[in-house]
N, CA and C of each residue as an Amber inpcrd file, in Angstrom:
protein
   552
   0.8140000  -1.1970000   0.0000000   0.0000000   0.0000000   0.0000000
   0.8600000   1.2650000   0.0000000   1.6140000   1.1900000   0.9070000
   3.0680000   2.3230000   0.6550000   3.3800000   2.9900000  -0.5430000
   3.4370000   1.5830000  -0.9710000   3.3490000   1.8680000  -3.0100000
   2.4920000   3.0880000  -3.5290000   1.1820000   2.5870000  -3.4970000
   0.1190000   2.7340000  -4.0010000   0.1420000   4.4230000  -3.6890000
   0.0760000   4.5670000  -2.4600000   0.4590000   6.1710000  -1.9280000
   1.5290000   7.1990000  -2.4780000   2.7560000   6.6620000  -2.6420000
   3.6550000   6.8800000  -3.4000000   3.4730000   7.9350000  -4.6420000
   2.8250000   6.7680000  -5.4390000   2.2820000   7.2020000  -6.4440000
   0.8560000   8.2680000  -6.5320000   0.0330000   8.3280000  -5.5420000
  -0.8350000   9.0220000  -5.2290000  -0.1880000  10.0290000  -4.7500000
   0.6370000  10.6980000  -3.5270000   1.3510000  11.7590000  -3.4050000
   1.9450000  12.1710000  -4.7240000   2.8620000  11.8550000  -5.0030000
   2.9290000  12.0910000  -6.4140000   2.5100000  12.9920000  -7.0610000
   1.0080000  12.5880000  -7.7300000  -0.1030000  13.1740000  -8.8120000
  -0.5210000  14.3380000  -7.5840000  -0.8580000  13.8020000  -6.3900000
  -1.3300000  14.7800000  -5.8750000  -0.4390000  16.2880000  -5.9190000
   0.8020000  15.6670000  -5.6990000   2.0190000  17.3410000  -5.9640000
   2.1510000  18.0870000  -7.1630000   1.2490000  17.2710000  -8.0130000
   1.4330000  17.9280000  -9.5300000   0.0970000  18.9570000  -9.5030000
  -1.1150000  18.4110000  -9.1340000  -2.6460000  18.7840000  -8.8730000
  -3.1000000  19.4020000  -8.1890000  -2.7580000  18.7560000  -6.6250000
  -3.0330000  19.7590000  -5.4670000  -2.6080000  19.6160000  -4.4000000
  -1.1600000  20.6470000  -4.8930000   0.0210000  20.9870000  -3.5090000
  -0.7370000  20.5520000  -2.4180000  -1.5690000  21.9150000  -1.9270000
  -1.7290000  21.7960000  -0.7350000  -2.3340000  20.4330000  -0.0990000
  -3.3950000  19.7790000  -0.9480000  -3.2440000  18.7500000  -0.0350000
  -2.1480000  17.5020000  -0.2960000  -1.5380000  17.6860000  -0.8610000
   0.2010000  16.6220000  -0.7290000   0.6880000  17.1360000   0.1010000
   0.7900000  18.1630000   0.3510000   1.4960000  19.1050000   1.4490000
   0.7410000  18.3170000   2.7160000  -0.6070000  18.5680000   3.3860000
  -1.5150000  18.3140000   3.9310000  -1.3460000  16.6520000   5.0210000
  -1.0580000  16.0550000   3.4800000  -1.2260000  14.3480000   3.8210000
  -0.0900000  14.1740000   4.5020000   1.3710000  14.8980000   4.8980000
   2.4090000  14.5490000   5.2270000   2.4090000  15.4790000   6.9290000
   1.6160000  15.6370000   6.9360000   1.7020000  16.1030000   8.5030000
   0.2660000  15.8960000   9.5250000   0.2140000  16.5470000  10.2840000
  -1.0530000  16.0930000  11.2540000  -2.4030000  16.5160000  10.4730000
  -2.1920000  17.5030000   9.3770000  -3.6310000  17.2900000   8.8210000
  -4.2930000  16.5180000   7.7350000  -3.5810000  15.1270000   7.6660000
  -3.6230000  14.3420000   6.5470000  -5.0640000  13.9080000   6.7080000
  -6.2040000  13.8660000   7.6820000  -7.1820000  13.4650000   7.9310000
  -8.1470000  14.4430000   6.9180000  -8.1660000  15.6050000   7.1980000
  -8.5200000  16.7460000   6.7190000  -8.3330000  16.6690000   4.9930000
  -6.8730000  16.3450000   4.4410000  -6.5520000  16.0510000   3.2040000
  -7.8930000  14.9800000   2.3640000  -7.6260000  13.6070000   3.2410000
  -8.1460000  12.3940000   2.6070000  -9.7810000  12.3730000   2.5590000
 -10.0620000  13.7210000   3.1230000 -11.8280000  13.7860000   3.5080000
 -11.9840000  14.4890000   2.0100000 -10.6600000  15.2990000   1.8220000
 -11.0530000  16.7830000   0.7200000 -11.3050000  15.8050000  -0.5910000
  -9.9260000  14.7020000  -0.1170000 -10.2140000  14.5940000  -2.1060000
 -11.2120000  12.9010000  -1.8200000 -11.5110000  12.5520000  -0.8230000
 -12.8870000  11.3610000  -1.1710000 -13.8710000  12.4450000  -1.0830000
 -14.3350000  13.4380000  -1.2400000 -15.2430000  13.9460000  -1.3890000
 -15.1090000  14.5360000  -2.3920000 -14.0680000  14.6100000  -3.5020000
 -13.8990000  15.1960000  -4.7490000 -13.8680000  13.8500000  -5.5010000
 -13.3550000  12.9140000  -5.1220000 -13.3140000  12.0240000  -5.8990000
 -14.4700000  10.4460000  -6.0030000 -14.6550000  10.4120000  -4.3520000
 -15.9300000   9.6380000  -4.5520000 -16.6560000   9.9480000  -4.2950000
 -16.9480000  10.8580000  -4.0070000 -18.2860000  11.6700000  -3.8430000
 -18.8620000  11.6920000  -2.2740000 -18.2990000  11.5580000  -1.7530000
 -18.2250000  10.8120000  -0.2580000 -17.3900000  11.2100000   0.7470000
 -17.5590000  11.4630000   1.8730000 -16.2190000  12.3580000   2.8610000
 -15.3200000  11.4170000   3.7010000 -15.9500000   9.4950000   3.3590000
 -15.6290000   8.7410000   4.5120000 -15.0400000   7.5590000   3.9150000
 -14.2720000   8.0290000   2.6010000 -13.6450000   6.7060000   2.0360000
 -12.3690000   6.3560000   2.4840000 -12.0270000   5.4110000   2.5600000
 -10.7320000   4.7540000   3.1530000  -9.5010000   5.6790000   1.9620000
  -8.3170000   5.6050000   3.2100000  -6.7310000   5.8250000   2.5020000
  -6.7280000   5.2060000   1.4810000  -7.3830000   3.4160000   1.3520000
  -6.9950000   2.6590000   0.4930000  -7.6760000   3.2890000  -1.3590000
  -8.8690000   3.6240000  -0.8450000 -10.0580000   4.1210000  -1.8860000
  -9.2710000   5.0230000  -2.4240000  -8.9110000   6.5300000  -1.4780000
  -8.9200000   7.3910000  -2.1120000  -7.3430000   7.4590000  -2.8530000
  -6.6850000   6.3670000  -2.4040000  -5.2160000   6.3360000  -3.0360000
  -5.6020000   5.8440000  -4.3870000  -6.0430000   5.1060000  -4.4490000
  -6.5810000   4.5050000  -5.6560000  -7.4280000   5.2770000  -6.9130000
  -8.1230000   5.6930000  -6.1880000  -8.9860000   6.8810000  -7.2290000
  -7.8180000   7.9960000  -7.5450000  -7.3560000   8.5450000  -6.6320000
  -6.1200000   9.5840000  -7.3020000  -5.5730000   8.6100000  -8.4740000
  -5.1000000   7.6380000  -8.7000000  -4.3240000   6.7840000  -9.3940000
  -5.2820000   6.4310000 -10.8100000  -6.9120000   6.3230000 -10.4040000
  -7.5520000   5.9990000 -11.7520000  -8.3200000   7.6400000 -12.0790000
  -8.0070000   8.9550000 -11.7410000  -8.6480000   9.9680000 -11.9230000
  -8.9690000  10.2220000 -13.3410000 -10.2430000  10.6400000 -13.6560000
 -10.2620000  11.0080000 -15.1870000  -9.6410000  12.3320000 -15.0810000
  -9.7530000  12.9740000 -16.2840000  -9.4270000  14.6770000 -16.4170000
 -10.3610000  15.1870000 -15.6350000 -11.5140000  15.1690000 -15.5100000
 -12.7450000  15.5440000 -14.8380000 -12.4570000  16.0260000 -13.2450000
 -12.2170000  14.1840000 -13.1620000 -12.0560000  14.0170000 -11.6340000
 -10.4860000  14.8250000 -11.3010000  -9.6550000  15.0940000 -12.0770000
  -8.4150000  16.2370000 -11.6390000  -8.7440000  17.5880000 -11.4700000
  -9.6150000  17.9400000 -12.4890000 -10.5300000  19.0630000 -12.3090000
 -11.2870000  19.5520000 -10.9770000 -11.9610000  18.3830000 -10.2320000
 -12.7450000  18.4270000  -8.9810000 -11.4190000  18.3850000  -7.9150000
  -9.8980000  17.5430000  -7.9730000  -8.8500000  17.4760000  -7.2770000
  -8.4800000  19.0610000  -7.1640000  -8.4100000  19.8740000  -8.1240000
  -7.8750000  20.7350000  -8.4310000  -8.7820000  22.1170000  -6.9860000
 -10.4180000  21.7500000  -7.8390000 -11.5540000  22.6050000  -6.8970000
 -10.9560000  22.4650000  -5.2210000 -11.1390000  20.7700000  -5.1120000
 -10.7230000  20.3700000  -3.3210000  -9.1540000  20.7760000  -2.9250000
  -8.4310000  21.4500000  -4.0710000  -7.6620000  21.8420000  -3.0650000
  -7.5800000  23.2670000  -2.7300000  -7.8990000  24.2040000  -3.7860000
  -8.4750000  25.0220000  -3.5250000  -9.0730000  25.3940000  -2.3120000
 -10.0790000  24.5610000  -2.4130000 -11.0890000  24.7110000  -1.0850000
 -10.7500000  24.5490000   0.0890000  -9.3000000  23.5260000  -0.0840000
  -8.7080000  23.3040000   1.5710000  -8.2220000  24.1660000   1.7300000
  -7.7150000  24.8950000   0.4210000  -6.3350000  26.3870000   1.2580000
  -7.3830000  27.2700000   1.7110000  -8.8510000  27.7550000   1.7740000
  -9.3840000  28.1150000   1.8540000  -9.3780000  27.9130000   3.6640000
 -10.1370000  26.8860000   3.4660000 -10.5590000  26.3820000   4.8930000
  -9.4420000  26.4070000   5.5010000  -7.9100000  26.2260000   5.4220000
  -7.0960000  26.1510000   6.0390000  -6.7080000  28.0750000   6.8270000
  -6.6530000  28.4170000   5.5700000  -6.6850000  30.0560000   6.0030000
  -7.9150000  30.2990000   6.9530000  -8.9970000  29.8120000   6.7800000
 -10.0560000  30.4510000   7.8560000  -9.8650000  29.7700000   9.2320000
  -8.6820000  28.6920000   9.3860000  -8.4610000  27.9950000  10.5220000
  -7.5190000  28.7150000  11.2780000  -6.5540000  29.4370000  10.4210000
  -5.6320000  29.7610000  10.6860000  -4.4910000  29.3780000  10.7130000
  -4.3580000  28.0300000   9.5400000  -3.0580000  27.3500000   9.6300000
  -2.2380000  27.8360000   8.6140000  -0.3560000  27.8530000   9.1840000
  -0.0910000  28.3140000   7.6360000   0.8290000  26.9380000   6.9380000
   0.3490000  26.1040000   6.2060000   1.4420000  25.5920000   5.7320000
   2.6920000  25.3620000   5.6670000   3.3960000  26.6770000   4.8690000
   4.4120000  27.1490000   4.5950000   5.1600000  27.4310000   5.7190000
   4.8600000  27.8630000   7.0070000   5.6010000  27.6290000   8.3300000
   5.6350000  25.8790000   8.4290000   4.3740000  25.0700000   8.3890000
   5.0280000  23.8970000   8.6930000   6.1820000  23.1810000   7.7040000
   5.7120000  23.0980000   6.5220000   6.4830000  22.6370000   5.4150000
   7.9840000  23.5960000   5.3900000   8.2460000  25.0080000   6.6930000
   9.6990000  24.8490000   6.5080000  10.2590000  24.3350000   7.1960000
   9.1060000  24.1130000   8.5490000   9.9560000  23.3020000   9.8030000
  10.3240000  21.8190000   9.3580000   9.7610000  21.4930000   8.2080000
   9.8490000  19.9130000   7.5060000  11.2740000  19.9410000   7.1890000
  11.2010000  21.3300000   6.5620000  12.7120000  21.3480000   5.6670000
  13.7570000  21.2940000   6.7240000  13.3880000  22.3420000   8.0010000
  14.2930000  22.3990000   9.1900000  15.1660000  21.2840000   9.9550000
  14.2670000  20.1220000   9.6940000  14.4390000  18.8310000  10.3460000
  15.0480000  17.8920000   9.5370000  15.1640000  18.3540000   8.2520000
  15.8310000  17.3780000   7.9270000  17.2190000  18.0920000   7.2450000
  17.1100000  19.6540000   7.3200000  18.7830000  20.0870000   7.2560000
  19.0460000  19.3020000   8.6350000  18.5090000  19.8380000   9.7540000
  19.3310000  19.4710000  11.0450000  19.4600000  18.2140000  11.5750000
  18.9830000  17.1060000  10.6760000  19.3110000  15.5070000  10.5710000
  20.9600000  15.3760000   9.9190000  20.7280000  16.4140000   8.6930000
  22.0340000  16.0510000   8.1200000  23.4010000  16.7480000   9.1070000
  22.8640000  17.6530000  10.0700000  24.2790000  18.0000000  10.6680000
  24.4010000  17.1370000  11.6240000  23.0430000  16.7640000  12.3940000
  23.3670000  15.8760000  13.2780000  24.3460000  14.5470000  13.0580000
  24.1270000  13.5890000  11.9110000  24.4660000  12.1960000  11.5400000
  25.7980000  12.8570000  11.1670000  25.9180000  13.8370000  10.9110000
  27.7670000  14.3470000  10.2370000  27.0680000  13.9270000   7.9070000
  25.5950000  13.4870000   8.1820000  25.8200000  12.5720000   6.6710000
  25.5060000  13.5030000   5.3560000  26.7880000  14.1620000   5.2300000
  26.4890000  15.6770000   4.5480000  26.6310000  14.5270000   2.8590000
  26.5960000  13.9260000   2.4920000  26.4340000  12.9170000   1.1590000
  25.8130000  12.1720000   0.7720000  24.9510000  12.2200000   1.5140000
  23.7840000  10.9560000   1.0030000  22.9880000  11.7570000  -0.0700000
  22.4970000  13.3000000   1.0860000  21.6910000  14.2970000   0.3210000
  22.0440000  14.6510000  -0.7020000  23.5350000  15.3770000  -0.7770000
  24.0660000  15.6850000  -1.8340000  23.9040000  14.8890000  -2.8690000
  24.3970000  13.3410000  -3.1590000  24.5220000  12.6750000  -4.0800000
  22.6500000  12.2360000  -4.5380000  21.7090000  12.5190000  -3.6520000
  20.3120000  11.8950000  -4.4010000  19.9660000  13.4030000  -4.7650000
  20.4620000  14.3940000  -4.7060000  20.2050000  15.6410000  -5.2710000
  20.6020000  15.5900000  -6.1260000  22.1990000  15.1370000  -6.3520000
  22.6070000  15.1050000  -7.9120000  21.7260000  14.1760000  -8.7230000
  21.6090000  13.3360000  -8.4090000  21.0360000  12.4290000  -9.3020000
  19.7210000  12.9150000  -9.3110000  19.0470000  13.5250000  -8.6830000
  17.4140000  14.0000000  -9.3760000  17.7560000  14.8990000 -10.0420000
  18.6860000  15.7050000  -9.6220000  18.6290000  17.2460000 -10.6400000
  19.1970000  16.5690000 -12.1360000  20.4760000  15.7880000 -12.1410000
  20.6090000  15.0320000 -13.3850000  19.6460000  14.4790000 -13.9600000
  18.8920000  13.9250000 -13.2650000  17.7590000  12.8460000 -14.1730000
  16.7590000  13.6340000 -14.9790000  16.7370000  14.9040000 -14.0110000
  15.5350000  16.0560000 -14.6890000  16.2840000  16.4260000 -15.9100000
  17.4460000  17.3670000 -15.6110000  18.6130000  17.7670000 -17.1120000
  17.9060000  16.6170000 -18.0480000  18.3980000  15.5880000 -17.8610000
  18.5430000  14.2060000 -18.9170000  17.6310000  13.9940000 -19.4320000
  16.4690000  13.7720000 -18.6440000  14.9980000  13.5810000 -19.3150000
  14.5800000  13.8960000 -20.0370000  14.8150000  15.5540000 -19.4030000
  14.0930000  17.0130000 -20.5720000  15.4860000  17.4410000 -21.9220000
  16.3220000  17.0310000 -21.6750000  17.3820000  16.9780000 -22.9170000
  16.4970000  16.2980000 -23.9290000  16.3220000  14.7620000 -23.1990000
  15.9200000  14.0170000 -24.3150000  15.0860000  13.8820000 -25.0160000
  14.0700000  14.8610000 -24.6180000  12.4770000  14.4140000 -24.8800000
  12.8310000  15.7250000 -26.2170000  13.6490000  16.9570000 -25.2830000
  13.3630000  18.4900000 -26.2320000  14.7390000  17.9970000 -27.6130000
  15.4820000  17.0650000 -27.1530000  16.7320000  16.8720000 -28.8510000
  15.8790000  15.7710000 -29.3390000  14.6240000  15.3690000 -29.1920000
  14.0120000  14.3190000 -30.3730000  14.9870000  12.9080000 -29.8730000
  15.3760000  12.6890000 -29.0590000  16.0570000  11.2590000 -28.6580000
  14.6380000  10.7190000 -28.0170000  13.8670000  10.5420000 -27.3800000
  13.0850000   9.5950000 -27.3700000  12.0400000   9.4740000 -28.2040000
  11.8660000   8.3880000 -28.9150000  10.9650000   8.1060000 -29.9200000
   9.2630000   7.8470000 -29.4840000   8.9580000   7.9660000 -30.3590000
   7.2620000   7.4430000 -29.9350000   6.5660000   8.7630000 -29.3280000
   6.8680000  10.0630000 -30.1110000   6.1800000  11.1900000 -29.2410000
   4.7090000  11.8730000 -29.9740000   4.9500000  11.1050000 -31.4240000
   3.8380000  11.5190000 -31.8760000   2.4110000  10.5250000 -31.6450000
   3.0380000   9.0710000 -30.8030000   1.8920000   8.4680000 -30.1150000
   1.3540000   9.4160000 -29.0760000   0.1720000   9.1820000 -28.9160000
  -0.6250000   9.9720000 -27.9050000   0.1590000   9.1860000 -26.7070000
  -0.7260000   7.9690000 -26.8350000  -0.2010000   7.1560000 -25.4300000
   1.5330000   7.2910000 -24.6920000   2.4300000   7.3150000 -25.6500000
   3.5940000   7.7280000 -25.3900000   3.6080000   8.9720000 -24.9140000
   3.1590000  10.0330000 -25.6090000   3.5460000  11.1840000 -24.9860000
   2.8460000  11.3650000 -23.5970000   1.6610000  11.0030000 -23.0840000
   0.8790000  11.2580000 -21.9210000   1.9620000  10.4850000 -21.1980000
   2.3910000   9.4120000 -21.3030000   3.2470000   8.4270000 -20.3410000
   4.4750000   9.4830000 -19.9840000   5.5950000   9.8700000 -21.5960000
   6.3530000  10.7800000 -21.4300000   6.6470000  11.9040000 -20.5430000
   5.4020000  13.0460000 -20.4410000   4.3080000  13.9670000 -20.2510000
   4.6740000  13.7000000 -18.2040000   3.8220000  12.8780000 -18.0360000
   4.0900000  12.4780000 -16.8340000   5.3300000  12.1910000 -16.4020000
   6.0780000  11.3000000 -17.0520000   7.7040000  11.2910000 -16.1520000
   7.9270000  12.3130000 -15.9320000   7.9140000  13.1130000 -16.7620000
   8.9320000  14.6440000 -17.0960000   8.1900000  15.5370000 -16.2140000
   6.8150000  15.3720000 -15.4240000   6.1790000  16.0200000 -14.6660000
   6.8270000  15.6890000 -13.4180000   6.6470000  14.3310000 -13.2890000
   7.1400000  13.9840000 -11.4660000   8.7890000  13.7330000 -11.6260000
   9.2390000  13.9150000 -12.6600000  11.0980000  14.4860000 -12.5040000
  10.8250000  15.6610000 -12.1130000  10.0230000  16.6030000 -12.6060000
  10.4400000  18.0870000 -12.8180000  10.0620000  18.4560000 -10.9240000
   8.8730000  17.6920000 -10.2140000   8.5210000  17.9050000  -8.8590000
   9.7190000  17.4950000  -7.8910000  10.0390000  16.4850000  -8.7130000
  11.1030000  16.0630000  -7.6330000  12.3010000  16.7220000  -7.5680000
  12.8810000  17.3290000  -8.5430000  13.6590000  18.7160000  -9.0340000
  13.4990000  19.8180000  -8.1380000  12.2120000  19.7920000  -8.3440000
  11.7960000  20.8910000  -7.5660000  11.9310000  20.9320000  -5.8580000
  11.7090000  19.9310000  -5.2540000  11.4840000  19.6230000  -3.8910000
  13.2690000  19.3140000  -3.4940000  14.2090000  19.4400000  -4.3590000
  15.6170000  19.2810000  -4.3980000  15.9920000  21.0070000  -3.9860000
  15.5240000  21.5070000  -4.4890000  15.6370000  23.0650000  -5.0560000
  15.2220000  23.5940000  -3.8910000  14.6010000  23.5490000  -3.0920000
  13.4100000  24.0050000  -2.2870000  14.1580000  23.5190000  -0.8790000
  14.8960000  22.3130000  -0.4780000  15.7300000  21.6280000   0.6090000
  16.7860000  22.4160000   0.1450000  17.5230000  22.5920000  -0.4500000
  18.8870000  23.5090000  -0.8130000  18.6000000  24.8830000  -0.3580000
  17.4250000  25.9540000  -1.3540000  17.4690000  27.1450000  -1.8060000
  16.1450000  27.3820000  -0.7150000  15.4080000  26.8220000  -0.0630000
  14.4850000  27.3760000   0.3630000  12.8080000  27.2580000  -0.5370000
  11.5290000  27.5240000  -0.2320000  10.8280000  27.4520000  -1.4740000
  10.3690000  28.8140000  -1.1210000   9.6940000  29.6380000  -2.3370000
   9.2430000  30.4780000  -2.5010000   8.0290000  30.7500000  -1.8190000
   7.8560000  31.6970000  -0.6560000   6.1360000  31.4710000  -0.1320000
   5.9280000  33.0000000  -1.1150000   6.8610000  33.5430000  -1.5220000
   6.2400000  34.9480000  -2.2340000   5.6430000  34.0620000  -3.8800000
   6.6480000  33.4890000  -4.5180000   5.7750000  32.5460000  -5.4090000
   4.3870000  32.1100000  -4.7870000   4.5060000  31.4440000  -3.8550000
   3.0220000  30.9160000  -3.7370000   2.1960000  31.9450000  -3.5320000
   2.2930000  33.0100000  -2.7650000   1.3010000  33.9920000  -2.7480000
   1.0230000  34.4000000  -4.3610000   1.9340000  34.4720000  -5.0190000
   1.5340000  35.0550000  -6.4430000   0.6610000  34.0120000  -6.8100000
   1.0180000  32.9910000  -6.9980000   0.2230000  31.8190000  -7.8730000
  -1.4750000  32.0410000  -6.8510000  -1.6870000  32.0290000  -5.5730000
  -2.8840000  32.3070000  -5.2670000  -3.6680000  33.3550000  -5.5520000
  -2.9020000  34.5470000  -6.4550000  -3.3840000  36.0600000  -6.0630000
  -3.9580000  35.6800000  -7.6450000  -2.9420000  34.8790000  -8.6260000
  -3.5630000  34.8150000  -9.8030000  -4.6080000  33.8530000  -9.7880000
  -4.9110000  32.7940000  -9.1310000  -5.8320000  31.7710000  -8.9240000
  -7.4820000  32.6300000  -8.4160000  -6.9110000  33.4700000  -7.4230000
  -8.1150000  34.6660000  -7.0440000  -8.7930000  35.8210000  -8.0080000
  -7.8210000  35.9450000  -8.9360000  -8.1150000  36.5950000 -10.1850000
  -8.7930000  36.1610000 -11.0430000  -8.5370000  34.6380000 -11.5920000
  -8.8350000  33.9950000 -12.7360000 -10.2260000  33.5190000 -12.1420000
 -10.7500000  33.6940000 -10.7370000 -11.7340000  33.2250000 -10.2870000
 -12.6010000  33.6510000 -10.7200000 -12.8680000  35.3560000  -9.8150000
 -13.4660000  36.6600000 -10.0880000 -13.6310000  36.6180000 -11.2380000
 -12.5090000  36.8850000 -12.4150000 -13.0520000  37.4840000 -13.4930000
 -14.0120000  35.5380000 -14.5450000 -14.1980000  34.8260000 -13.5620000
 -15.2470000  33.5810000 -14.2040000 -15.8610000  33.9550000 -13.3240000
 -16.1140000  34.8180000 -12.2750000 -17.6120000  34.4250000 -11.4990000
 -18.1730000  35.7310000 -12.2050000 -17.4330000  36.6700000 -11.9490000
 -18.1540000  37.9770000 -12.4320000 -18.1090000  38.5630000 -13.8690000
């Protein structure tokens, strides 16, 4: 099942941060209500269900992933929680793992190798070295690696450099925009 989650965090970091963000700390309860109620329609489906449905989502149902997370940053702001303080104390704990153990190379070397794998990927896909792109099915498969390289890139970037909470405020201020000007 570990698995199965894996891969559900995952999609969820591509779809909806906040609740990937969500599922990895004490409000993962809160998370798994947002998206079985986006996804099965239901607020009381098992970890097992809703790992699974993230995994068989139509476009539709990413669409409704997309609404529920929305809606949690919502509810989360009217709670008063901020994320971005917890998710740095995440980061906090595990710089101060690496000074503790002395194990300043483990990190380093699975950093190199994600940030390489991302370079490599996206080399290959943008110099025409991997074949099969004018299959649909290939490219959606493609499409996706090059998505959860590019997250995991990212979450490399973010343990090194810090992550952007002024980015995220932008990306919400435009999300609040693009709202308004569809409601009104």
């Amino acid at each position: 099942m570990d698995d199965i989650w894996g891969k559900a965090k995952d999609i969820l970091g591509m779809v909806a941060p906040t609740v990937a963000t969500a599922l990895g700390g004490p409000l993962a309860g809160m998370a798994v209500k947002a998206v079985s109620g986006a996804l099965l329609g239901r607020d009381d489906g098992t970890p097992e269900e809703v790992a699974a449905a993230i995994q068989g989502a139509t476009p539709e149902q990413m669409v409704a992933l997309k609404k529920a997370d929305t809606d949690l940053k919502v509810q989360l702001k009217s709670l008063d929680v901020d994320l971005e303080r917890i998710a740095a104390g995440d980061r906090d704990s595990a710089r101060k793992r690496e000074v503790d153990t002395g194990d300043v190379w483990t990190p380093r070397v699975l950093a190199s190798i994600t940030i390489g794998g991302f370079l490599g990927a996206t080399y290959m896909v943008l110099s025409g070295a991997v074949e099969g792109l004018k299959d649909p099915v290939a490219s959606v498969l493609i499409g996706t690696i090059i998505g959860y390289v590019s997250a995991k890139a990212d979450q490399v970037v973010g343990y090194y450099f810090g992550s952007s909470a002024s980015s995220a405020r932008k990306t919400d201020a435009m999300e609040s925009a693009l709202r308004d000007k569809i409601d009104g």
